[in-house]
C-alpha positions in Angstrom: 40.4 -8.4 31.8 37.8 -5.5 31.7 39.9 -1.9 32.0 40.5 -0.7 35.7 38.5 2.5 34.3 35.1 0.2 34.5 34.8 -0.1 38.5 33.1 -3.2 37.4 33.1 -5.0 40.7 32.1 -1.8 42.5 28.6 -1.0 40.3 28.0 -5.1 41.0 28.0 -4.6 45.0 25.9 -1.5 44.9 23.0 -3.2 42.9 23.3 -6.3 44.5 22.6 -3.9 47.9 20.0 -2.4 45.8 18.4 -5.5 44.8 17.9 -6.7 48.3 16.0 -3.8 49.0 13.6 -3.8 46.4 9.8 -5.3 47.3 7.2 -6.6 45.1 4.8 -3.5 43.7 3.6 -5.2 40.0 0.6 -3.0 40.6 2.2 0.1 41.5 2.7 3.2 39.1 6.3 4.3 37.9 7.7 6.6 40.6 5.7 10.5 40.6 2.8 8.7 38.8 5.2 9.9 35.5 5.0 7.3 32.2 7.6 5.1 32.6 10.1 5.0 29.8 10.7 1.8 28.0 14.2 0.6 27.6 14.7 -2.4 25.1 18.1 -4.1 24.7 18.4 -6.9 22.1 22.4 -8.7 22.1 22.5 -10.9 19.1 23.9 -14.4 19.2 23.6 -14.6 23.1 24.3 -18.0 24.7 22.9 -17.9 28.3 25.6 -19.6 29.6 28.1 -16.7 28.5 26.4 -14.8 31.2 28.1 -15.1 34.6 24.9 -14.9 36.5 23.8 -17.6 34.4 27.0 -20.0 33.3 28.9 -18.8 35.9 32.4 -19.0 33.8 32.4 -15.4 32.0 32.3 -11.9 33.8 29.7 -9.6 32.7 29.2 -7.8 36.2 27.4 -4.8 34.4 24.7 -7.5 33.0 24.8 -9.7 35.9 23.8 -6.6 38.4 20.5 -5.4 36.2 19.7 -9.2 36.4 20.1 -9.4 40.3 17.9 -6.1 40.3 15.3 -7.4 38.1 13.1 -10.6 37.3 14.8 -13.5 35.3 14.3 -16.0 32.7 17.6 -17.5 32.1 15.7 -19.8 29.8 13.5 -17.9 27.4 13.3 -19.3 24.3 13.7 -17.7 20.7 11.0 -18.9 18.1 13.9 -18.8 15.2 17.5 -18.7 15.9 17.9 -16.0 12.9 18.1 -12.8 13.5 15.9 -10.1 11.1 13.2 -13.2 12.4 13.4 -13.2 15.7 13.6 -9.3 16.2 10.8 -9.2 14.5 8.5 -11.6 16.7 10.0 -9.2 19.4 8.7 -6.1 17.8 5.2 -7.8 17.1 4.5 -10.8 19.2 4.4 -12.8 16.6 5.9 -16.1 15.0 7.8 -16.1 11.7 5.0 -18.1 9.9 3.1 -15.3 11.2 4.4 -12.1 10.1 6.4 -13.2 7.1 9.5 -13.0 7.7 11.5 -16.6 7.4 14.9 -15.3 6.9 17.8 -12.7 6.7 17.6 -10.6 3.7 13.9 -9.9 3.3 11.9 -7.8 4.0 9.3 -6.8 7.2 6.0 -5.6 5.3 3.0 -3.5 6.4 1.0 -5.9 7.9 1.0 -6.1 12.0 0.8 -3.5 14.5 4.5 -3.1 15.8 5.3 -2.6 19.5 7.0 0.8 18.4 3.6 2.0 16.9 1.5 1.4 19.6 4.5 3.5 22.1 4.8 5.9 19.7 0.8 6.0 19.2 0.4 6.4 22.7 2.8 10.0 23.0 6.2 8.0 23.3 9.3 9.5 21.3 10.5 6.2 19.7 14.1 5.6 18.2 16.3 2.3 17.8 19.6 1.7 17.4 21.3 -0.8 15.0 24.4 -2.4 15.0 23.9 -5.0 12.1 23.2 -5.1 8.5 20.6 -7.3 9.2 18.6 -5.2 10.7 19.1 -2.3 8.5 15.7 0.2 7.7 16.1 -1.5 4.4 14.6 -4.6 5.8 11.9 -2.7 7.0 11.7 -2.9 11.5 12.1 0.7 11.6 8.2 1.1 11.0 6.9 2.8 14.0 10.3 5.0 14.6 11.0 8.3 15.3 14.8 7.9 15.0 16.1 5.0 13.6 19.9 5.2 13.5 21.7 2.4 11.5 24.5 4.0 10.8 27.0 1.5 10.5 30.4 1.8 8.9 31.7 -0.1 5.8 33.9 -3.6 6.8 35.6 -6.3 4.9 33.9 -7.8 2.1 30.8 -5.2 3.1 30.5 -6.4 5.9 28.8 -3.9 8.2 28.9 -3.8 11.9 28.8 -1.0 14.7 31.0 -1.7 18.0 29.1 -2.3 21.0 30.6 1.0 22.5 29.6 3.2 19.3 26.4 2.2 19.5 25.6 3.3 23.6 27.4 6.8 22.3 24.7 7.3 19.8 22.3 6.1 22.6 23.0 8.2 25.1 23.3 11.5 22.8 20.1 10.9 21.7 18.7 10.3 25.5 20.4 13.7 26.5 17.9 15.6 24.4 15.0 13.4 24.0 11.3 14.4 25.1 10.1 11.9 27.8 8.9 9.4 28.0 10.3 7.7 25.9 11.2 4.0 23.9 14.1 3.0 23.2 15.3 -0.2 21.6 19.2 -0.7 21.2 21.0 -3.8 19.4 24.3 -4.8 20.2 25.9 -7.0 17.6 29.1 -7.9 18.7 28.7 -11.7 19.9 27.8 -12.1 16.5 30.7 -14.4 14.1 32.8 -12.9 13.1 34.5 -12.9 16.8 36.7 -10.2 16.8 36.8 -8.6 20.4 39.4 -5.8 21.0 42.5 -7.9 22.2 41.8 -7.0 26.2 38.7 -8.9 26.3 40.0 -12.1 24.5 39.9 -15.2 26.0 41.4 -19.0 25.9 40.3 -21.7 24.7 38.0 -22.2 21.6 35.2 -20.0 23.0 37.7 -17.6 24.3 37.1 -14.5 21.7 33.1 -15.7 21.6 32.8 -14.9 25.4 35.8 -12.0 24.9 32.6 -10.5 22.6 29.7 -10.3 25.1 32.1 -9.2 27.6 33.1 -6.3 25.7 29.0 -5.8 25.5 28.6 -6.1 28.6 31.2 -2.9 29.2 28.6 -1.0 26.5 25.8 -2.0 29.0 27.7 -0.3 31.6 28.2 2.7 29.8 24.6 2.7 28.8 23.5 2.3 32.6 25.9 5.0 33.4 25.3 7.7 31.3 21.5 7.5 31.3 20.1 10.4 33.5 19.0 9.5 37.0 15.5 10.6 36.6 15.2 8.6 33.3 16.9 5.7 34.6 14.8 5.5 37.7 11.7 5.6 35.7 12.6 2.9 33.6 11.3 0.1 32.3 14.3 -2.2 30.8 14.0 -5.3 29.4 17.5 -7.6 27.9 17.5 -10.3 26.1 19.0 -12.0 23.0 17.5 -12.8 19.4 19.1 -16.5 19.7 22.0 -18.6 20.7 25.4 -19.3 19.2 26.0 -23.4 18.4 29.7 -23.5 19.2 30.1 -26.8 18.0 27.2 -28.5 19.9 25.5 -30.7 18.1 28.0 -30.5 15.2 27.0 -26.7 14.4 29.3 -23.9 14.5 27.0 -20.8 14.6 23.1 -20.6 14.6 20.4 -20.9 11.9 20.8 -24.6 10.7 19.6 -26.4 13.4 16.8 -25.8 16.5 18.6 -27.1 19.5 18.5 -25.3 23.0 22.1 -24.2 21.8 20.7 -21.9 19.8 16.9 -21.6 20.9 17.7 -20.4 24.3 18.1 -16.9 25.0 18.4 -14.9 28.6 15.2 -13.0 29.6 15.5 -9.8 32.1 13.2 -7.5 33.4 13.8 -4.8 35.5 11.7 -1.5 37.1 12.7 -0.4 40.3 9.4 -0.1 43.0 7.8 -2.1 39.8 9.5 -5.6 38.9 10.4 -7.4 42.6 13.4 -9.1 42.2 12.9 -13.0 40.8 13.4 -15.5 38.9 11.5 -18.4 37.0 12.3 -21.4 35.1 9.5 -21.3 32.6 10.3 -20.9 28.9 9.4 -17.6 28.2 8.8 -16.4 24.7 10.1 -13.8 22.8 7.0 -13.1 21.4 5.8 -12.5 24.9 8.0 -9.5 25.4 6.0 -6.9 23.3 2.4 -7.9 25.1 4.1 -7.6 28.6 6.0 -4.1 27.9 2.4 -2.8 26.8 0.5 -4.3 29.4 3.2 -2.9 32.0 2.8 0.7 31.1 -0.5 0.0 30.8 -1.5 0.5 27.1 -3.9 -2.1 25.2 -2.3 -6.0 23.7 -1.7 -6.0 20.2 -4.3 -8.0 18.3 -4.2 -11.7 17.7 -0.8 -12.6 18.4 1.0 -15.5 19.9 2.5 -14.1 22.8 1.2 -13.3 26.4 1.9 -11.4 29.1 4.6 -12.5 31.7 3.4 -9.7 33.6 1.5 -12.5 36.0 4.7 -14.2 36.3 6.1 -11.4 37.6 4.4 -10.8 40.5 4.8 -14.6 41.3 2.4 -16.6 39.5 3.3 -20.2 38.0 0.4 -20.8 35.6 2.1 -22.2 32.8 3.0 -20.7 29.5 1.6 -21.6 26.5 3.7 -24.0 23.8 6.7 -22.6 22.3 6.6 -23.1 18.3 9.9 -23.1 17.1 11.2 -23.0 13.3 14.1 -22.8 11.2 13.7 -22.8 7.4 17.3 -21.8 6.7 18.1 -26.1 5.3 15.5 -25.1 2.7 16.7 -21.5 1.9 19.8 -21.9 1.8 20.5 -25.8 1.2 17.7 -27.3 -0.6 17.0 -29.9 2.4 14.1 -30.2 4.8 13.0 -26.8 7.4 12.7 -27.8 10.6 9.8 -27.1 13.1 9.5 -27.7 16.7 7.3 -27.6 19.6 8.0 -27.1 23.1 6.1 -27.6 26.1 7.1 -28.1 30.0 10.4 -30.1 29.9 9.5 -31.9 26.3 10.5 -31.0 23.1 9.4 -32.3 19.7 11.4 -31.3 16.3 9.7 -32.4 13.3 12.0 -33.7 10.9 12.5 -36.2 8.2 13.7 -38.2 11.2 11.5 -36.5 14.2 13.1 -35.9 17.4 11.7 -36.0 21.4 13.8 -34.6 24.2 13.2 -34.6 28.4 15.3 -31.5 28.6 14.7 -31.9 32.4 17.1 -34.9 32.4 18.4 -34.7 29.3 19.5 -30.3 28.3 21.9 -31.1 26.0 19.2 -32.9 23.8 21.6 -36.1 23.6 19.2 -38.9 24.0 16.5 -38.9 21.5 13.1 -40.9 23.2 11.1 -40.6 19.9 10.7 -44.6 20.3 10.4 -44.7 23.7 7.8 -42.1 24.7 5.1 -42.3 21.8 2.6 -41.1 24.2 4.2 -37.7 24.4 5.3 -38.0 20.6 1.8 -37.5 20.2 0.5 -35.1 22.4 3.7 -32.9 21.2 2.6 -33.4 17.8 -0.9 -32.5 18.4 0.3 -28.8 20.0 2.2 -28.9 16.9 -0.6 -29.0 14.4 -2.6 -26.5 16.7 0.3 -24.3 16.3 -0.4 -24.5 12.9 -3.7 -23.9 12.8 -3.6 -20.1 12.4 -3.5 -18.6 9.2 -0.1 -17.8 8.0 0.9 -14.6 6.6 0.9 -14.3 3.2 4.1 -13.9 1.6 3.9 -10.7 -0.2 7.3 -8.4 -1.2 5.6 -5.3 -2.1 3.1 -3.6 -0.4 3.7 -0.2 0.0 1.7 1.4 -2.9 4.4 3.8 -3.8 6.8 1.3 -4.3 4.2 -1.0 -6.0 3.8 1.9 -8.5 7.6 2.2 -8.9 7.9 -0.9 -10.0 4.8 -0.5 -12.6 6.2 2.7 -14.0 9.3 0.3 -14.8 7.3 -2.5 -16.6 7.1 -4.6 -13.8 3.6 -5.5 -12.8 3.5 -8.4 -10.9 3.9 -7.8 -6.9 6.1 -11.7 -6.1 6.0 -13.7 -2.6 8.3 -15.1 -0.5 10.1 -18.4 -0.9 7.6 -21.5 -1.9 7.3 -24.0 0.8 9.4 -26.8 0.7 8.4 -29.8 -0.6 7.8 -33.4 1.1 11.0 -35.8 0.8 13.9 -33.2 1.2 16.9 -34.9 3.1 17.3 -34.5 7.2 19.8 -31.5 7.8 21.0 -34.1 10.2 22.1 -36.4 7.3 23.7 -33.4 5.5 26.2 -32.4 8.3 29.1 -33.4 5.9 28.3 -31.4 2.6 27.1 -28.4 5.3 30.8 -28.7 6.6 32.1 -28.5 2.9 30.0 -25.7 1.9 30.8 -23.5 5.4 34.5 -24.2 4.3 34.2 -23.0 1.1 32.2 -20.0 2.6 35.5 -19.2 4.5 37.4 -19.8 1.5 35.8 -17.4 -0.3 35.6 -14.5 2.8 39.4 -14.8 2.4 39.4 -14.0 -1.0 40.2 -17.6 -2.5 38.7 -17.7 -5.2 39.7 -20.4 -6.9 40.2 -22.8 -3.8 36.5 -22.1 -2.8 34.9 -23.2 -6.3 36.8 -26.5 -6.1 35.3 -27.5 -2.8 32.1 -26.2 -3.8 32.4 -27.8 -6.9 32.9 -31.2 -4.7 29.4 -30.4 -3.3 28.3 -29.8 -7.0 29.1 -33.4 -7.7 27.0 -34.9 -5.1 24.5 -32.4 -5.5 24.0 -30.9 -8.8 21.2 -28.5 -7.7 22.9 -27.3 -4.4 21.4 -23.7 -4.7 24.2 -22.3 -1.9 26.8 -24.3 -4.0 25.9 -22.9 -7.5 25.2 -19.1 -5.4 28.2 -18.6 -4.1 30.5 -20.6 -6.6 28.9 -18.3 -8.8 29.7 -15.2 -6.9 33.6 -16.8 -6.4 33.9 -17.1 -10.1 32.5 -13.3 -10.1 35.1 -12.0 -8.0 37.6 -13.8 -9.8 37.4 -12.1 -12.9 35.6 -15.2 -14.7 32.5 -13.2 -14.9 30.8 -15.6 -18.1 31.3 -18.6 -16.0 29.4 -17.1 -13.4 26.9 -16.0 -15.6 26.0 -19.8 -16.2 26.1 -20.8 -12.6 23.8 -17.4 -11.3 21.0 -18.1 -14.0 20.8 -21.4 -12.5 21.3 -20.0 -8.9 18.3 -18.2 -9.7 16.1 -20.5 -11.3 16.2 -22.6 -8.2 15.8 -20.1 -5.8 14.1 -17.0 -7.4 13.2 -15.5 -4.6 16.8 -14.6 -3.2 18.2 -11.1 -4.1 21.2 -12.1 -3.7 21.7 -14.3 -6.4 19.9 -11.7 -8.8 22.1 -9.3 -7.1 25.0 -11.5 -7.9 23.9 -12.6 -11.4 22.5 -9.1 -12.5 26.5 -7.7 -11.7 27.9 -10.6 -13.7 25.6 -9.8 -16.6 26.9 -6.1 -16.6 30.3 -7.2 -16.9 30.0 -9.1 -19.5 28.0 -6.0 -22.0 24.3 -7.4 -21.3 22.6 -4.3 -19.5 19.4 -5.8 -21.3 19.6 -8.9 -18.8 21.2 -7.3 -16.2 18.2 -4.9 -15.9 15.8 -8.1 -15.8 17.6 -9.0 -12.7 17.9 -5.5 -11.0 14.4 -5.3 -11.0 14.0 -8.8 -8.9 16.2 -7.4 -6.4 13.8 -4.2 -6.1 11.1 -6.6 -6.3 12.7 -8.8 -3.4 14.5 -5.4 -1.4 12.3 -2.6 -2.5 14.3 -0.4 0.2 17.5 -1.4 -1.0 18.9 2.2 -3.4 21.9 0.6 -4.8 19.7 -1.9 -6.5 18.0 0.8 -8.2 20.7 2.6 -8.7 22.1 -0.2 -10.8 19.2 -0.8 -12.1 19.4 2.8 -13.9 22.8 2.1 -15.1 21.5 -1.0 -16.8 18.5 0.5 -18.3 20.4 3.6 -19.4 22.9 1.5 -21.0 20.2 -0.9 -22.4 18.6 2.3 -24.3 16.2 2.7 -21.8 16.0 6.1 -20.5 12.6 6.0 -19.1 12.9 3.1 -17.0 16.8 4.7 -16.2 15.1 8.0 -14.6 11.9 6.4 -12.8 15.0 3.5 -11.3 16.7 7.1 -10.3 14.1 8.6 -8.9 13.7 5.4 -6.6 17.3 5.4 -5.5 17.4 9.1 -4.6 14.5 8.5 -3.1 15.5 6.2 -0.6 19.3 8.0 -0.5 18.2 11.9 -1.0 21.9 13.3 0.0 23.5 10.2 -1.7 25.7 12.8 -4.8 26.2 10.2 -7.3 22.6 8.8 -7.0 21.4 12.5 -7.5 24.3 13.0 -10.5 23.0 10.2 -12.4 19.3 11.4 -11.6 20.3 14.8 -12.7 22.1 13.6 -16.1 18.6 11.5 -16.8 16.6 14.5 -16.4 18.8 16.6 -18.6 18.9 13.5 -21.7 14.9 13.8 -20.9 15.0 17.5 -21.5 14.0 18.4 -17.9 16.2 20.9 -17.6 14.5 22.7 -14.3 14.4 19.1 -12.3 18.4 18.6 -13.4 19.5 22.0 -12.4 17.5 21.6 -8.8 19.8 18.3 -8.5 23.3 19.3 -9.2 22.4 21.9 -6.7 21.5 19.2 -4.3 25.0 17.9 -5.0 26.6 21.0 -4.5 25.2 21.8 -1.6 26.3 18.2 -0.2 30.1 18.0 -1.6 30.3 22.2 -1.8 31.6 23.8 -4.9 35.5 22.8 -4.7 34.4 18.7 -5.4 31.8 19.7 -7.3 32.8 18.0 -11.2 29.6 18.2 -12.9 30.4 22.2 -13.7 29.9 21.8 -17.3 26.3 20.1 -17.2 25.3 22.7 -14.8 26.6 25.0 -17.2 24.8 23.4 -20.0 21.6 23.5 -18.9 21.8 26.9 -17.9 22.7 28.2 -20.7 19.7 25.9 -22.5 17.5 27.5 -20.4 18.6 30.6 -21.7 20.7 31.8 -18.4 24.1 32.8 -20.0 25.0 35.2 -17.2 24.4 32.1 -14.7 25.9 29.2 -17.3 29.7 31.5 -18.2 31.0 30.6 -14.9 29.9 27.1 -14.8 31.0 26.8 -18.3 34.4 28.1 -17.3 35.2 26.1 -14.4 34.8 22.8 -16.4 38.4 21.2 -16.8 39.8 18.7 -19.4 38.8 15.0 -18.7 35.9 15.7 -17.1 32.3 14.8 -18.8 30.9 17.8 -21.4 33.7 19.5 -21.4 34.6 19.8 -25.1 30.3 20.5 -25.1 31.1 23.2 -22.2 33.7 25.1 -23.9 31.6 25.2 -27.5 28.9 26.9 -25.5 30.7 29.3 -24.2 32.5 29.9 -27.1 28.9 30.3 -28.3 28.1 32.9 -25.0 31.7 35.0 -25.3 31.6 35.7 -29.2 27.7 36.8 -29.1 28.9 39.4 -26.5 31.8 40.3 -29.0 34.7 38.7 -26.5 36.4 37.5 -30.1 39.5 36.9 -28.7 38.2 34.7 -25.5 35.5 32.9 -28.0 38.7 31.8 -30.1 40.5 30.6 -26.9 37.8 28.5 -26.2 37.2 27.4 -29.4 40.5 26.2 -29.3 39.9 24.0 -25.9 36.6 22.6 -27.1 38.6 21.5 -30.7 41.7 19.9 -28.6 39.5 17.8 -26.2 37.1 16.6 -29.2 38.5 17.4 -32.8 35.2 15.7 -34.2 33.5 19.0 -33.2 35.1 21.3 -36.0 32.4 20.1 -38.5 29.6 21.6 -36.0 31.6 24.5 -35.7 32.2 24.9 -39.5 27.9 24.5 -40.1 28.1 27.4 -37.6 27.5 31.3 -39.6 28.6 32.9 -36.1 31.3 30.5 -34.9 33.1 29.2 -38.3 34.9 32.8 -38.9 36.7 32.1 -35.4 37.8 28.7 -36.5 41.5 29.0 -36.2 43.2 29.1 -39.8 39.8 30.9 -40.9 41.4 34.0 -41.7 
């Protein structure tokens, strides 16, 4: 199904030839003694077995021949199958618990080295390429970047995502120009629900458009091999892997994130540097959080600090010594749900999942983790458990929102002092996700429900939930937000606040609740609820956008321009940010600091779209610029803001230069648009005798 234009099966022969060829040199240096480049590629929601060199029953020849060329581990394992998370613990070699992030949505802080600083540190040009909200600069993984291009166009409902084939053009211009050596990390996206591959590269059968998805990937990957210049490409260090699995119904989950099964915690692990990496494979659970130690200790720079990964570069040049315990974790029941996280350890060919009701698994005779020997095999219950607590052991990060102290001042100069943490840990006796499947079901329907824009359908099931569980924070969130879209904005209003009382650390119910408030004429609470979301997303400019909106509306001018200041900030060619920044500035009597932003905007959407003419007037003839304020004040046109203002002033302009005749006309304009003005003009010794009817 892949387009005759590919010469898939003719790239696979050659670098299977190629493969054979290669010989083991670990210890040798990248070819002409030049520093190897560093090629990272991340696929999100990979399931090995959607590999063909791995499953066997989907083609991905592109992927398939860099694995034949390289060293494998088609059974690496993720240590959270989410994926802000898990890119993360690639990027630092360390566990969620570890470097704070538990979940989608917050926010990457300052604290550990990233594998993009110590390249870039060490000479590299670095730059990434995104193609996922989730990983969006907002969220904070582009720390240690030259270039980090998430660029990704607007979808249904928001949804943002950048096709796989987007993304390797942006790649490969980048490439063309780039300063050597270089590191380069590139996400695909497009395995990720929902499935939507163009309709060549669907499939039959239930998992058809899921394996149609990393096909079309795997046609990106060739592009990407393709177009990368030969001297780059033969320098290279590239390693692929995935953030996580996809469920697919195993174990009665549809996507990833609830539960910790191999489904989900397996990923595909490949290698490859030609007169480097001998060809290879291994069956040992590799960690994501070993890939950052190995890629430094490969190009020979110095380990990160105390982290929980290792080298593989031993197991590359043929070693066995075994890897240390996997520590696996998903705290998406609690976040989201209300029910118990989930926490696992991993060792050999055991597994342990600590759970309400705990879980042991031989996945040598038992991968589909079907036969639960918790009973049976208390010996290794306990020594799993044991590796478990160790795991536990090192200190956890500390969950802090704000620590940039830019932004920490940001919030100050708005009245918020405090600096919040992440989510509070969950608390003993929560119910087993495992007993929840049901009400999970329910509420992923009512998910869909309300992605197809039915409204009223979704808060009926969700209200189902709401009767078994009256505290079901997804429940009250997004029957909340279905009861926003609806137009039943005070009913949401009640189910938000107490969205947000139980979960006060998600922006997206303040998010959610803070739009509702709007709607319903409280800017005052609205503004509360803005500044969580800044608290919770400091990067995030709408949220301060809105924030200003509130506060201005609130009769908070102050707090409106500093909320302004953050949003162009973070936006700096974004016009309406810098419109509303500009219109603060002016109400603040900052005339210089208003004038230098409408140029900003004029120099963004050019003089023809330009429609704040008669502010720029304004304030230039307030600064005592007539000859630069008549033209301005001219081009304003009915309907738009000031314009009544505009014409009075140059009314004001035309008849002290003695232009009676066109101080009358616009008189006239000025009078039409607001009639309330005639008084003003009346008080007015110089403009009253060209009131018309005054003579």
């Amino acid at each position: 199904m892949r387009p005759a234009a590919s010469g898939a099966a003719a790239v696979v022969a050659a670098l299977l030839l190629l493969a054979a060829a290669t010989v083991l040199a670990a210890d040798r240096p990248a070819v002409g003694h030049r520093p190897a480049n560093v090629l990272l590629i991340t696929i999100d929601t990979l399931r090995p077995d959607a590999l063909g060199w791995i499953g066997g029953a989907n083609d991905t020849p592109a992927i398939d021949a860099l694995a034949a060329r390289g060293f494998r581990f088609p059974r690496a394992v993720t240590p959270v199958p989410l994926t802000l998370p898990a890119h993360a613990s690639i990027m630092t070699g360390l566990v969620p618990r570890r470097h704070g992030v538990r979940d989608n949505g917050q926010t990457f802080g300052d604290g550990p080295t990233t594998l993009a600083e110590s390249l870039r540190g060490a000479g590299r040009a670095t730059a990434a390429f995104i193609s996922g909200y989730p990983l969006q600069r907002l969220f904070g993984l582009d720390r240690g970047f030259d270039h980090y291009d998430d660029s990704l166009p607007e979808g249904r409902e928001g949804w943002r995502e950048r096709i796989a084939t987007d993304t390797t053009d942006a790649v490969l211009r980048w490439i063309r120009s780039a300063r050597e050596p270089w590191f380069v990390w590139v996400h695909y996206y497009d395995p990720h629900y929902p499935y939507e591959p163009p309709r060549a590269f669907w499939g039959p059968g239930e998992r058809g458009a899921y394996l149609g998805e990393v096909r079309f990937t795997d046609l990106a990957i060739e592009r990407l091999w393709d177009g990368l210049p030969p001297d780059a490409r033969a320098r290279a260090l590239i390693v692929l892997t995935a953030d996580h699995g996809e469920a697919l119904g195993d174990h009665a989950e549809k996507r990833h994130g609830y539960f910790i099964y191999d489904a989900t915690m397996t990923v595909p692990l490949v290698l490859l540097q030609e007169g480097v990496i001998a060809p290879g494979e291994s069956p040992a659970a590799a960690n994501l959080v070993d890939i950052a130690p190995t890629i430094l200790e490969l190009v020979g720079l110095p380990r990160l600090g105390d982290i929980d990964g290792v080298s593989l570069a031993g197991q590359l040049r043929g070693e066995r010594s075994p890897l240390p315990p996997a520590y696996l974790e998903t705290q998406l029941p609690w976040i989201f749900f209300g029910w118990s996280p989930l926490r696992a350890i991993r060792q050999h060919d055991w597994k342990l999942i600590d759970a309400p009701r705990p879980e042991l698994y031989h996945l040598a005779s038992d991968p589909g983790e079907d036969v639960n020997l918790i009973g049976q095999q208390p010996d290794h219950a306990r020594r799993l458990r044991t590796l478990l607590d160790e795991a536990e052991r090192k200190p956890a990060a500390t969950p802090s929102v704000v620590t940039d102290d830019e932004v920490l001042a940001r919030l100050q100069a708005l009245g918020y002092v405090g600096a919040g943490g992440g989510a509070e840990a969950a608390p003993a006796g929560l119910p087993d996700p495992k007993d929840r499947i049901e009400l999970r079901d329910r509420l992923q329907e009512g998910e869909l429900l309300l992605e197809a824009g039915r409204f009223n359908e979704a808060v009926r099931l969700f209200d189902q939930v709401l009767a078994v569980e009256p505290d079901s924070r997804f429940a009250l969130l997004r029957s909340g937000i279905a009861l926003l879209k609806s137009g039943r904005a005070d009913e949401a209003v009640v189910r938000l606040s107490a969205s947000t009382r139980l979960d006060p650390d998600r922006a997206e119910a303040h998010y959610a609740l803070a739009d509702a408030l709007m709607r319903t004429g409280r800017p005052g609470r609205a503004a509360t609820h803005w500044r969580e979301v800044t608290r919770l997303q400091p990067r995030r400019a709408e949220a301060w956008f809105n924030l200003g909106v509130a506060a201005a509306q609130a009769g908070d001018p102050g707090q409106a321009m500093a909320a302004y200041r953050a949003a162009v900030e973070l936006e700096p060619d974004n016009p309406v940010m810098l419109t509303a920044l500009a219109r603060a500035e002016a109400a603040a009597g900052t005339d210089a600091a208003a004038i230098a932003n409408l140029d900003r905007v004029r120099a963004i959407v050019g003089d023809e779209d330009f429609g704040e003419a008669a502010l720029l007037g304004l304030l230039y003839a307030r600064s005592g610029r007539t000859d630069e304020a008549s033209p301005w004040l001219r081009r304003a046109t009915p309907g738009q803001p000031d314009f009544a203002e505009a014409r009075l002033e140059l009314a004001r302009i035309e008849a002290a230069n003695g232009r009676e005749a066109s101080a009358r006309a616009a008189l006239a304009e000025a009078l039409a648009a607001h009639p309330d003005l005639r008084s003003e003009i009346a008080s007015d010794p110089d403009l009253a005798p060209l009131l018309p009817g005054s003579r």
